[in-house]
C-alpha positions in Angstrom: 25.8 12.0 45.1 25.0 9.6 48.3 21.4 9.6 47.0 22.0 8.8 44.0 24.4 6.0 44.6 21.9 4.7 47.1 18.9 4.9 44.3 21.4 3.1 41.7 21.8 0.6 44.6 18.0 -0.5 45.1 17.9 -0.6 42.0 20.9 -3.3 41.0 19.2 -4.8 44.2 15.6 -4.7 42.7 16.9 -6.3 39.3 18.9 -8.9 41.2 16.0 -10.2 43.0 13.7 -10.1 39.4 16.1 -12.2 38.2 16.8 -15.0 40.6 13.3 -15.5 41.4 11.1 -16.7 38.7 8.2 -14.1 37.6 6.6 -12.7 34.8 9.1 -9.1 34.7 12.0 -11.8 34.8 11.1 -12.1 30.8 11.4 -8.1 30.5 14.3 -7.2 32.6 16.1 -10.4 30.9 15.0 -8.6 27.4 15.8 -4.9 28.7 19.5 -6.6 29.3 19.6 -7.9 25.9 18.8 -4.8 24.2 21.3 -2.9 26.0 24.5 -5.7 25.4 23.4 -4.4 21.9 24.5 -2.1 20.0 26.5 0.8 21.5 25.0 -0.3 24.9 28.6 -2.2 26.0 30.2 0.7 25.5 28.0 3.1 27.7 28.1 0.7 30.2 31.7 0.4 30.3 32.2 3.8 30.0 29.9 4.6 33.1 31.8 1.8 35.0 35.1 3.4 34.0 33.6 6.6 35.2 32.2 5.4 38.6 35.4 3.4 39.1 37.7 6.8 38.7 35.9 8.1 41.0 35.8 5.5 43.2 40.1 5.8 43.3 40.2 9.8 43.7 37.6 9.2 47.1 39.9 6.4 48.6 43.0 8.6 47.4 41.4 11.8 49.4 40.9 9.1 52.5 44.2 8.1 52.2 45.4 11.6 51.8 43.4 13.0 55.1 44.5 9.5 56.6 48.3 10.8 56.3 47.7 13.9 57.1 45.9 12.6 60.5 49.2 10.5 61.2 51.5 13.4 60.5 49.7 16.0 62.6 49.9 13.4 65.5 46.1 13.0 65.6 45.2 16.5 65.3 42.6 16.2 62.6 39.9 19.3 62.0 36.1 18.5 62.3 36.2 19.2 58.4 38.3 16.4 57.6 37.0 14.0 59.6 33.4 14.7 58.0 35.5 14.9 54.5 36.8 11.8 55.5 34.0 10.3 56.2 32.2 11.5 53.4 34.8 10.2 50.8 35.0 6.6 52.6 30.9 6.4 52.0 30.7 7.4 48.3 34.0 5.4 47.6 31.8 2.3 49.5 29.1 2.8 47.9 30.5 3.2 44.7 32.4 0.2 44.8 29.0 -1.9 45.7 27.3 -0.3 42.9 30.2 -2.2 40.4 29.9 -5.3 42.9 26.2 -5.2 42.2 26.6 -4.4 38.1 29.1 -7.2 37.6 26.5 -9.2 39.6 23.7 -8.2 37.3 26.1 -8.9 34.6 27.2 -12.4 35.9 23.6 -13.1 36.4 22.1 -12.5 32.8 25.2 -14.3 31.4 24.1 -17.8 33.4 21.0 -17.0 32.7 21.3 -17.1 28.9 23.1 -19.7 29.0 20.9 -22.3 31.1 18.4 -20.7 28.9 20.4 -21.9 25.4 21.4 -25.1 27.7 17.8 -25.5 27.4 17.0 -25.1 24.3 19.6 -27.5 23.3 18.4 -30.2 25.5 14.7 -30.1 24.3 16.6 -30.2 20.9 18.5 -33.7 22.2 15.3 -34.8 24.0 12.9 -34.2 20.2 15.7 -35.6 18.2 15.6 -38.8 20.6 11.8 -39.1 20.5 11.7 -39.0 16.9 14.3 -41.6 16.3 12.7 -43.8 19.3 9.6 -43.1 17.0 11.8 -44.0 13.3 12.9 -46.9 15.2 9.2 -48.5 16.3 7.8 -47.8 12.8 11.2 -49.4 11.5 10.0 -52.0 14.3 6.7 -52.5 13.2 7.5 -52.2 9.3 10.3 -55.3 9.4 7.3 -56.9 11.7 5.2 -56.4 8.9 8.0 -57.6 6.2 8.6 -60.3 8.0 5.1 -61.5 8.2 4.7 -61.4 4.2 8.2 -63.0 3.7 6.9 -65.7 5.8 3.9 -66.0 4.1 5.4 -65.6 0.9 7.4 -68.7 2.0 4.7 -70.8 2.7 3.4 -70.1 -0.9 6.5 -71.2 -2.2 6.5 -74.0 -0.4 3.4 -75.5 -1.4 3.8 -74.4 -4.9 7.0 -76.1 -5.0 4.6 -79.0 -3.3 2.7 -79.3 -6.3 5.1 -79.0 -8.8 6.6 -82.0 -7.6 3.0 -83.4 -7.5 2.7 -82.5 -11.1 6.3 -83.7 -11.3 5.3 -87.1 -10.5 2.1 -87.3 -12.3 4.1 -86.3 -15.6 6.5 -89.1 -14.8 3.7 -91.4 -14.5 2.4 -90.1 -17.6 5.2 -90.3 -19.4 6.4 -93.4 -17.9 2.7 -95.2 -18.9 3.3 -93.3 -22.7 6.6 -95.8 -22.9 4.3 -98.6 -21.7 1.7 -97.8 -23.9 4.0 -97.8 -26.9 5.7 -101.1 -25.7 2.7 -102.6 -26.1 1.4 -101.3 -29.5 4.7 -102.3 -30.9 4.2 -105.6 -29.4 0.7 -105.6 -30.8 2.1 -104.4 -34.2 4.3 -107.1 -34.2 1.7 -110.0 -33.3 -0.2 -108.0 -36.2 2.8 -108.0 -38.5 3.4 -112.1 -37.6 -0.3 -113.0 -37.8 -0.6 -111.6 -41.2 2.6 -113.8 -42.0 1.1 -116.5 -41.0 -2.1 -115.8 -42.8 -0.5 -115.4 -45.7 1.0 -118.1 -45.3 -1.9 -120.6 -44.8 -3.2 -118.9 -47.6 -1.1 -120.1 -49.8 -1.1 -123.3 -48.1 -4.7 -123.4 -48.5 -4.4 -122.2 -52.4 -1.4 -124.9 -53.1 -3.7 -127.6 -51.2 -6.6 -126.6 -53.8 -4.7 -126.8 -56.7 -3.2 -130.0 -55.7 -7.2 -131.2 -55.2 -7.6 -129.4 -58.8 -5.5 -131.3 -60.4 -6.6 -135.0 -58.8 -9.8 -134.1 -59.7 -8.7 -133.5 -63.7 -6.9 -136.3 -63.8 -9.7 -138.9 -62.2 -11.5 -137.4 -64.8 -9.4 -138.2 -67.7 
C-alpha cells in the first residue's frame, strides 16, 4: 500500500512538473487530461478519490482510536500499536497528499485551458483589430483616391462652366450685333423705301415738266 501511494505520488509529482514547465510532453499530458475529463473519466476519478479519501478517514480513525487507547492505559501502549499507529498515520499522510497533488493536477489543467482559450481569444481580438486597421487604410486610401477625382472633377466643372460663360458672352454679342444688323437694314430699307419716293416722285416731276415743254412746243407751232 505505502509503495503504491509513494509511486502514485512521483507520479502527480512528475505530471505537475510537465505541466508548469514548458516542453514538448506538456502537449500530451495536457491531451491525456482532456481525454480522461471525457466521457466516464470524471466519474472514475471521483470515484477513486472517494475511495482514497474513505480510506484516508478509517486510518486517522484507527490513529485516533490507538491514540485513546494510549491515553486510557496511562501510556502503556504495545509495540504493535505503536507500529500500527505509525503505519496508519503514514498511509493516512500519504493518502491525503495524493488528493492534495490530484486536485493540484486538476487545478493546474483547468488554468491551463483557460490561458490557453484566453489566448485564443486574444489572437482573435488582436486579427479582428489588424483587419479593421487594414479596412480602415484602404477606406483611407480609397476616400484619398475619391477625393482626388472629386477634385478633379471640380476643376472640369469649373472650366466648363468657364466657357459656357465664354460662349455665353459670344452669343450675346452675336445676338446683340443680329439686333444691330437688323437696325440697320431697316434703316436701309427705309432710305430704300424713301429714295424710291422720291424717285418717283421726280419722275413725275420730270414727265409733268415734259409735257408742259410738249405742249409749248405745239402750240409755237400752231
Amino acid at each position: 500500500m505505502i509503495q503504491v501511494l509513494f509511486t502514485v505520488i512521483f507520479a502527480e509529482m512528475a505530471l505537475i512538473l510537465l505541466l508548469i514547465f514548458k516542453t514538448p510532453l506538456r502537449k500530451l499530458v495536457i491531451m491525456g487530461l482532456d481525454r480522461v475529463k471525457r466521457g466516464r473519466g470524471p466519474i472514475v476519478v471521483k470515484t477513486t478519490g472517494g475511495t482514497i479519501f474513505v480510506v484516508m478517514l478509517s486510518s486517522i480513525y484507527s490513529v485516533v482510536s490507538i491514540h485513546k487507547r494510549w491515553i486510557d492505559e496511562d501510556g502503556n501502549v504495545t509495540p504493535t500499536d505503536q507500529i500500527l499507529m505509525a503505519q496508519h498515520l503514514l498511509d493516512a499522510s500519504l493518502m491525503g497528499f495524493t488528493l492534495f497533488l490530484a486536485l493540484m493536477i486538476d487545478r493546474l489543467h483547468h488554468y491551463i485551458r483557460e490561458l490557453r482559450m484566453r489566448r485564443k481569444s486574444m489572437e482573435a481580438v488582436n486579427k479582428q483589430n489588424r483587419g479593421f486597421e487594414d479596412g480602415k487604410n484602404g477606406a483611407s486610401d480609397d476616400m484619398k483616391s475619391l477625393e482626388e477625382k472629386a477634385s478633379a472633377l471640380r476643376l472640369k466643372i469649373k472650366k466648363l462652366e468657364a466657357t459656357v460663360e465664354e460662349k455665353a458672352k459670344e452669343s450675346s454679342d452675336a445676338e446683340a450685333n443680329v439686333v444691330a444688323l437688323k437696325k440697320q437694314s431697316e434703316h436701309f430699307l427705309r432710305e430704300n423705301d424713301s429714295l424710291h419716293e422720291d424717285n418717283q416722285n421726280l419722275r413725275a416731276q420730270v414727265q409733268s415738266l415734259d409735257q408742259r415743254l410738249s405742249n409749248s412746243d405745239v402750240k409755237k407751232a400752231s
